[in-house]
C-alpha positions in Angstrom: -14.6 -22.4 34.6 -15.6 -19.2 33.4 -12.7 -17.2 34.4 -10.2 -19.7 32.6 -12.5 -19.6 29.4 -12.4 -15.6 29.4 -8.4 -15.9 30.1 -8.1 -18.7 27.0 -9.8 -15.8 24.6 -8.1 -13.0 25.9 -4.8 -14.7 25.7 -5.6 -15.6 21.9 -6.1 -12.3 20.9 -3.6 -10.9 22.7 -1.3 -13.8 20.9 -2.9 -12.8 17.4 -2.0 -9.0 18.1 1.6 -9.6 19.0 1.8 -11.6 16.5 0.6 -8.8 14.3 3.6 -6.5 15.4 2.0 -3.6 14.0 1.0 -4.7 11.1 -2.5 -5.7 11.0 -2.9 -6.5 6.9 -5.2 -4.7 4.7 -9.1 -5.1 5.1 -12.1 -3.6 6.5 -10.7 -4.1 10.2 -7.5 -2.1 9.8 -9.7 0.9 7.0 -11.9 1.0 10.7 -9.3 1.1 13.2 -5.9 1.9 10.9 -2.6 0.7 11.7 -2.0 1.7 15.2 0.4 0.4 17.9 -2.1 0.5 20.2 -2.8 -3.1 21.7 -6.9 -3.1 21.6 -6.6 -0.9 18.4 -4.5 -4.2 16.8 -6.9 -6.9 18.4 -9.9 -5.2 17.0 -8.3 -4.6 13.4 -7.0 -8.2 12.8 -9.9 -10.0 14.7 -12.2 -7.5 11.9 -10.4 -8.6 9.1 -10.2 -12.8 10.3 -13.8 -12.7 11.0 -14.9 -11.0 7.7 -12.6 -13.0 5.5 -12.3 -9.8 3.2 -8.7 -9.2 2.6 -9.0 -12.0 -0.5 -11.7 -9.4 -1.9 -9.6 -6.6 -1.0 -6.2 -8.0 -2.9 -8.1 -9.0 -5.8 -9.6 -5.5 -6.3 -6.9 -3.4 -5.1 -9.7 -1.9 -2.1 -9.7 -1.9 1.5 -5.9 -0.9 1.9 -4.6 -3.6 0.0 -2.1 -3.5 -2.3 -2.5 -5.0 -6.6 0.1 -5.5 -8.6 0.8 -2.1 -10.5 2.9 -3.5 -13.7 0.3 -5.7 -14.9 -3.2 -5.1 -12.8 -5.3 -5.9 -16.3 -4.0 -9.7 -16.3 -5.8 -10.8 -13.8 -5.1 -14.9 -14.6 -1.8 -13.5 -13.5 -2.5 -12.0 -10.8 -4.9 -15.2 -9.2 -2.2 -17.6 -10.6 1.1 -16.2 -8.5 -1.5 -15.6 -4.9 -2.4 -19.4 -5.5 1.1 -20.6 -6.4 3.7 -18.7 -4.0 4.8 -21.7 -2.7 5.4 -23.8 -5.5 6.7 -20.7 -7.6 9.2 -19.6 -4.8 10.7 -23.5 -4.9 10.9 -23.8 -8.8 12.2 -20.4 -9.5 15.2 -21.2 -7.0 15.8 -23.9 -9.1 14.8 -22.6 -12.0 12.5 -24.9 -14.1 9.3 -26.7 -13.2 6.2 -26.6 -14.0 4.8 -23.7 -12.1 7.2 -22.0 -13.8 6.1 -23.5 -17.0 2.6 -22.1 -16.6 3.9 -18.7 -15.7 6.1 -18.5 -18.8 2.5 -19.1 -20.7 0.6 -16.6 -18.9 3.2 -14.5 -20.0 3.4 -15.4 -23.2 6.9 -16.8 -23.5 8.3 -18.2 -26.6 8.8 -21.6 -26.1 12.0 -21.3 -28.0 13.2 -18.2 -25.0 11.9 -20.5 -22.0 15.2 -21.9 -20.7 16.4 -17.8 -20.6 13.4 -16.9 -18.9 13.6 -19.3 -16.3 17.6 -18.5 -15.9 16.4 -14.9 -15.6 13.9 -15.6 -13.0 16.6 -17.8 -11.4 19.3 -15.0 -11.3 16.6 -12.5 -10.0 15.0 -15.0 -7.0 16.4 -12.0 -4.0 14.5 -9.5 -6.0 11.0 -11.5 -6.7 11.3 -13.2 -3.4 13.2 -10.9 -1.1 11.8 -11.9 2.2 10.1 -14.4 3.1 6.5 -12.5 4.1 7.3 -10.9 0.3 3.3 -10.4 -1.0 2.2 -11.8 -4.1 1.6 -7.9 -5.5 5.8 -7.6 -5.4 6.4 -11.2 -7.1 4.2 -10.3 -9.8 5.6 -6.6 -9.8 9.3 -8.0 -10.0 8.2 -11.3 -12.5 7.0 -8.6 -15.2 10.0 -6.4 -14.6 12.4 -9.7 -15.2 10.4 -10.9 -18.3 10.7 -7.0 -19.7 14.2 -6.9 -19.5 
């Protein structure tokens, strides 16, 4: 029983760092043991950063390796709004209107009068806001400011 317990762990973590691919997220684990290939290395970094739920922290104040949005880093309403709404945002700017999309347009101060062209902006722009699908929320609000400033 003990053996098939300690094979069950070892074959989660192993599944957690191939899952990683190299890429271990931003947080205390991967500042202590960086980004490296190495198997253990990986394990260690992203079972760090799972077990000290710090990478939220880390986002929010641009520490612990994580990336902030750099257009805007001051509006932080912004900032909280677009990491709590990916989902919602990625859907309604496809189509362009909703009301996620509404509540952005306020954050950002929109004219109600220039809405419909703001959302057909952000519509026109959806592969540059959302290129990938793993995009992170730093590049959507990045690319949103750039579409609303041009």
């Amino acid at each position: 029983m003990r053996k098939f317990l300690l094979t069950t762990i070892a074959s989660i973590f192993l599944a957690s760092a191939a899952l990683a691919g190299g890429n271990t997220g931003c947080g205390i684990g991967t500042m202590i043991f960086g980004e490296n290939p190495g198997l253990v290395l990986q394990v260690l970094a992203v079972t760090t950063n799972g077990t000290c739920a710090n990478q939220t922290f880390g986002i929010t104040t641009g520490t612990l390796g994580c990336d902030r949005p750099s257009a805007i880093v001051q509006n932080d309403k912004l900032n909280d709004f677009v990491l709590a709404n990916m989902d919602s945002l990625s859907k309604e700017i496809s189509a362009g209107k909703g009301e996620t999309v509404a509540s952005l347009a306020e954050l950002l101060k929109v004219e109600t009068a220039d809405r419909d062209a703001f959302y057909g902006k952000l519509q026109a722009n959806f592969s540059k806001i959302f290129p990938t699908s793993d995009v992170t929320y730093s590049h959507v609000v990045d690319a949103i400011v750039e579409v609303a400033n041009s």
